[in-house]
Structures are given as structure tokens and as C-alpha cells.
N, C-alpha and C positions, 0 to 999 in steps of 0.2 A: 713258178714256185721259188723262194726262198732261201738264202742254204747259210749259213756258220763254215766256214772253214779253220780250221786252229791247225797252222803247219807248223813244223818243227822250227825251234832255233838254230840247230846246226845246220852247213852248209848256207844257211841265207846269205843271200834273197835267191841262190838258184833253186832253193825250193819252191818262192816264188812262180820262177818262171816255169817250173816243172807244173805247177798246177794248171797257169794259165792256159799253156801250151796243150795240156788234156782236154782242156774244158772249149779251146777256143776263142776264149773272150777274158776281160780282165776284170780284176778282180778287185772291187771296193776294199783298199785296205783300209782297216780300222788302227791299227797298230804294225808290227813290222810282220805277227805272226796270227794276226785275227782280219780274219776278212768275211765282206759277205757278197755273194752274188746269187741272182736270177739266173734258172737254167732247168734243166728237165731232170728228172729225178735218172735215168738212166745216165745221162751223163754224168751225175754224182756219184752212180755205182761204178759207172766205168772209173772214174778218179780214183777213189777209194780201191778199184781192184790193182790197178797202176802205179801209182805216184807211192815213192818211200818215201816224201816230206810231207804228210797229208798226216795227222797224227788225229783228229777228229772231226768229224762232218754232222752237222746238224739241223735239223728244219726249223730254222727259224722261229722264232715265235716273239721275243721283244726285244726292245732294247732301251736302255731308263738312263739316264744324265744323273749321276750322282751329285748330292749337295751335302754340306756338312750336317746336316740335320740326319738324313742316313747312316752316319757312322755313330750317331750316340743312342735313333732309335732307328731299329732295322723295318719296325713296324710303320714305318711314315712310307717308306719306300711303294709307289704307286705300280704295285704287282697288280695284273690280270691276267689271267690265260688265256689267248687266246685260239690255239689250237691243239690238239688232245691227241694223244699216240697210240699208232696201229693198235698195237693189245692193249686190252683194256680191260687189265684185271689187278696188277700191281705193280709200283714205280716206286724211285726213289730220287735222291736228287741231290748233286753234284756239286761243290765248288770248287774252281781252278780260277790261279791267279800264275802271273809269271813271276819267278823267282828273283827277277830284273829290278818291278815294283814294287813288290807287295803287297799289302792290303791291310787296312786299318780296320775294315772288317771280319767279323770272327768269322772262321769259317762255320760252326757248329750252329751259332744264331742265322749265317743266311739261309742255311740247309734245313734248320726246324722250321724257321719261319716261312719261305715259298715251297714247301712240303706240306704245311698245315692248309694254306691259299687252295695247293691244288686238292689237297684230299676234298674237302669242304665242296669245291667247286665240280668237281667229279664224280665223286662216291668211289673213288679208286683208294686200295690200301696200300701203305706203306709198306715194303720189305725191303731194308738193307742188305742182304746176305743175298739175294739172287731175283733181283725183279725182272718184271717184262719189259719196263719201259723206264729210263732214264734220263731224268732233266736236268741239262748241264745250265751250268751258269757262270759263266765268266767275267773278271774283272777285267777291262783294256783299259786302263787310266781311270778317266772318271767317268767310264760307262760298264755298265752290265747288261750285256748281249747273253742273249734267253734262247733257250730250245730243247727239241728231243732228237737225243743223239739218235743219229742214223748210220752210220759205221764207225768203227776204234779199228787203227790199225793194231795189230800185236806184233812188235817187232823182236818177238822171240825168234818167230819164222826167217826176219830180215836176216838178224843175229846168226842164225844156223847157216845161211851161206858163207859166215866170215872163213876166211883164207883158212887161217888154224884150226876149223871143223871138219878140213878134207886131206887125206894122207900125204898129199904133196902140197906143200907151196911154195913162193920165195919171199925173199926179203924185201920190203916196202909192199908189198901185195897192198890194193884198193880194198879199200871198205866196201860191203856191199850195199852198205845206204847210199853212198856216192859212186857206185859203179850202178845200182840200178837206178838214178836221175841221171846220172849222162847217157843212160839206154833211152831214158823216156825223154829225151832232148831232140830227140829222132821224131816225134810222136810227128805226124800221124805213121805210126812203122808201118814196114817193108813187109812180107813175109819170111826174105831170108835177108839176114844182116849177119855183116865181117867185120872182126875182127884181125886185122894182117899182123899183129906184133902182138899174139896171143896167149904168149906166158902159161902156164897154169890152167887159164882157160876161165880166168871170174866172169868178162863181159857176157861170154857166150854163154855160161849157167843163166843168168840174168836175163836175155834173150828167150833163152829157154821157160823161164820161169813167166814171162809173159804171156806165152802161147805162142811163139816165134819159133825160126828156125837157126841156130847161131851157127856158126861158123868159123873155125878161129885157122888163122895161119899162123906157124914156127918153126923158127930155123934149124932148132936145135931138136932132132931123133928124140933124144933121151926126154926134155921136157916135154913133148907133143905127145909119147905112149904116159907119162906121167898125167899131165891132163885128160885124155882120156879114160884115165884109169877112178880118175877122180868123178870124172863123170858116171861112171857106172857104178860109184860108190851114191850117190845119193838118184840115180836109176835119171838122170836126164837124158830124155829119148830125144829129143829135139836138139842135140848139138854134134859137134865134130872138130877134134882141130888135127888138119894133114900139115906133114910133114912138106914147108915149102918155103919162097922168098919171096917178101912184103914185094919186091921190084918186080917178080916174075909170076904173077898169078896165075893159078891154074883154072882159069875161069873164061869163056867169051868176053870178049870187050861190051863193056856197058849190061853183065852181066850181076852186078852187086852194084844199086843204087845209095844205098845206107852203110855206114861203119861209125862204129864205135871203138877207142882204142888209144891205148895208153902204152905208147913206146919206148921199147927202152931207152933208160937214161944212169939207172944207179951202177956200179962200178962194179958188180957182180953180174951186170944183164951181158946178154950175150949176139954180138952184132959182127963174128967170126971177122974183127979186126978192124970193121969197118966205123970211120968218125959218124955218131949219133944223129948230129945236128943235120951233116951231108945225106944221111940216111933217109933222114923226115924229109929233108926237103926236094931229095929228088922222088920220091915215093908221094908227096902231094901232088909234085908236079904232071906225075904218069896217073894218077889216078884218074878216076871215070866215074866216080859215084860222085850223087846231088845231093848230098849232105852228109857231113862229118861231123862229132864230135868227138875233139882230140883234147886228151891230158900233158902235159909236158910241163919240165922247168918256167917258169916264170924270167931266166938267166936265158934259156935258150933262142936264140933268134932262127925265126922260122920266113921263109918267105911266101905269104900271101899269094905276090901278085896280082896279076888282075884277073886271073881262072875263079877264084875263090871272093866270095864277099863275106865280110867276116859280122856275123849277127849278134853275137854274144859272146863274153869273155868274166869270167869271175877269178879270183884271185882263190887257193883255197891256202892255209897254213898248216902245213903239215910238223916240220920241227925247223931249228934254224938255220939248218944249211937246205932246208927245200919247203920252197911256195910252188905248189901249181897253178898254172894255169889253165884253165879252162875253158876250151874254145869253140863256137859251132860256127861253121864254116858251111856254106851256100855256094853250091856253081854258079856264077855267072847267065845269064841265057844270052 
């Protein structure tokens, strides 16, 4: 089967790789944030229940190569439908363009006009205020990629895990659209995944919010009863973060396969005196887990070696005295 993907513009192209990474296999881009791929409809669901850069997913249905003749009559444009959505009682239908391009076409004429195509061709009615079934239609340059949507993220949800929604945070706190992609950077996840320099405690909500088991380590008493307290304010049954030390883990060796984590670095983090950069890198060095995805200065030199093979790196821009970087790191075998 089919599919429309439409991921986010922010953070790309690690949205990119967050999808691919779910699904498997890669993905026809059409533009930087439209793509399409062949795959099983549960793996579409698993995506959509997953990925925070996944903004709408849809089952395919056309796609037409726009000519100048389509922008002065909308009626020339060679619409057919050809496949018809689960409920099959009322629809409406969609235009989106990117902000980037635009679109010389009205939005009001494409939407009466392949609204009219499909009524006719269906016997399905129209309602704008609350239908069953929605056919999007997208601009990518000078094509228009056709379908019925089959999930919309609402990232109101995303939104309510932000930092300032929970009684404690700190200063530079992760977004939770880019804290839950560097969780799903992990994919295919662990059942329990760490956090060692676990702040507040965002990864591990994130974790939690997967269906996982998070786990977060800090150094500091005061911030670790703070984060858990956080936790229990939006009821995350699936996390924990103890009171301990990124270098002396309270765990078996080769007992946490996966982490996620974003070390301190800002001048208010708290590393009880010890230099940061020293910090990361004997704490890669001792580690024992087969995949990492780590946040840091883009200024900080970190050392690889040869333990780690480094798969992937994004740059993100945060303000101007801080670029992250972004990195996923592989053990060696």
C-alpha cells in the first residue's frame, strides 16, 4: 500500500531520519517535507503513534504535474479518484501548500473543485464542520500529491509536555518535539532506556510517553525529588530518576543497552565542579550501551574513538551563543 507522508519543517532533515528509522526503509522524497512510500498500514500506525515530525499521513491516491494551463483553469486539471475512504458517508477536502512556495492556485477553487469530482463520483456529501473522511491535497512545487488522510498528529499533546507545563524546570530545558525525535533515534527501542544526566527529567517523560520504561540519573538530591515530583504531576507511571553519578551507575554492566541525553553544558547545570567536556568524555568512554543519542555544544569536543561509530549528526540552532549538536553513536562490534 501507498502512503503521503508530510513531516514537519522544524528540526529537518532529523525529522527525516526519525521517520525512516520507524518505518525501516526510505522514503521517496518529493520535496524536503512531502514524501511517499510503500509499506503496511500498521507500520503507518506505528509511525504516526511515534514520530513527533510526522505532521500528516495519508493513503495515497494521485499525483498530477502541474502546467500553466491549471493555474488560470482549475477545471483542466486531469483529477480522478481513484481510491474511496473507510467511512463512506461524508468528506471534505483539504488544501495545503508550504509557506516557503506558495501557490498560484486559490485555495477555495482547488477545494470546490475536487470536492465536486468526488461528490459526483461517489454519492458521498459534503460537510465542512465535522466529516468522516478527508481528502488532502498538497502542493510540492509543480505537483499535487492526492489522498485520504489517515492520521494528523495534534501536537497540542506534544506541546503539554513542554518544560514550563511542569512545576519545576531549568533553564534551556529541550523542547519536547526534539526531545521525543532524539528518543525515536533509538528506534527500534529497548524496554528500559537511561537517561545519566537527567535534569528535570524531559527524556524519560518521553520514554514514558512511548510505552517504555525511562530512567533518569542525577547528581543533584534537590533536582532528582524535583523531577520526580514532576512526574507525578502528569501521573508518568513508567519513569524514575535516582539520585546518582553518570560515571558510577547503579546498574549491572551491560545492563542499559539504549540512552538518550543531553548533558550538562549551560553555566547554571550542575556537574559538583567537575569540567563538562572531561565529564562527557570519560562517561562515553565507561559506558556499555549500543546506542546513544547525545545533545551537546556543537563548540564541544567530544572523543569518539574507535568504541563508538558515529551514524548521524544534525546541527540544531538554538540562539547565538548555542548550536547543538546531534549525535547517534553505535558500538563498535
Amino acid at each position: 500500500m501507498k502512503w503521503v507522508i508530510r513531516i514537519s519543517n522544524e528540526h529537518y532533515p532529523l525529522t527525516r531520519e526519525e521517520s525512516e528509522l520507524i518505518l525501516g526503509k526510505e522514503i521517496e522524497w518529493i520535496t524536503s517535507w512531502v514524501g511517499m512510500v510503500e509499506t503496511s498500514e500498521f507500520k503507518v500506525e506505528e509511525l504516526g503513534k511515534l514520530a513527533a515530525g510526522v505532521k500528516l499521513i495519508l493513503k495515497f491516491d494521485a499525483k498530477i504535474e502541474l502546467n500553466a494551463t491549471h493555474y488560470h483553469d482549475i477545471q483542466s486539471l486531469p483529477f480522478s479518484l481513484s481510491t474511496h475512504p473507510d467511512k463512506k458517508s461524508t468528506f471534505a477536502v483539504r488544501f495545503i501548500t508550504s509557506q516557503q512556495i506558495g501557490s498560484k492556485l486559490k485555495r477555495s477553487d482547488v477545494e470546490r473543485y475536487i470536492g465536486g469530482e468526488i461528490a459526483q463520483s461517489t454519492g458521498l456529501k459534503v460537510n465542512l464542520t465535522s466529516p468522516d473522511s478527508t481528502y488532502i491535497v498538497i502542493q510540492t512545487g509543480r505537483f499535487l500529491v492526492m489522498g485520504w488522510l489517515q492520521l494528523e498528529t495534534d501536537y497540542k499533546i506534544i506541546r503539554l509536555q513542554s518544560p514550563k507545563e511542569y512545576p519545576f524546570f531549568g533553564g534551556g530545558a529541550m523542547k519536547p518535539m526534539l526531545s521525543r525525535i532524539m528518543t525515536n533515534l533509538l528506534y527500534p527501542h529497548e524496554p528500559i532506556i537511561l537517561d545519566p544526566f537527567s535534569g528535570h527529567g524531559g527524556f524519560v517523560r518521553e520514554v514514558s510517553q512511548l510505552g517504555y520504561y525511562g530512567i533518569g540519573i542525577e547528581i543533584s538530591s534537590k533536582i532528582a525529588r524535583e523531577a520526580n515530583l514532576n512526574h507525578k504531576f502528569r501521573n508518568h507511571a513508567d519513569t524514575e530518576v535516582i539520585v546518582g553519578d553518570a560515571l558510577r551507575l547503579p546498574f549491572r554492566r551491560r545492563g542499559i543497552l539504549q540512552i538518550v541525553t543531553d548533558p550538562p553544558y549551560a553555566k547554571q547545570s550542575t556537574t559538583l565542579g567537575r569540567d563538562k567536556s572531561e565529564l562527557v568524555n570519560e562517561w562515553l568512554e565507561e559506558s556499555t550501551a549500543e546506542k546513544i543519542v547525545i545533545s551537546l555544544p556543537h563548540t564541544m569536543e567530544i572523543d569518539i574513538s574507535s568504541k563508538w561509530s558515529l551514524e548521524y549528526t544534525y546541527k540544531d540552532y538554538v540562539h547565538r551563543s548555542l548550536t547543538r549538536a546531534i549525535r547517534m553513536l553505535v558500538v563498535r562490534i
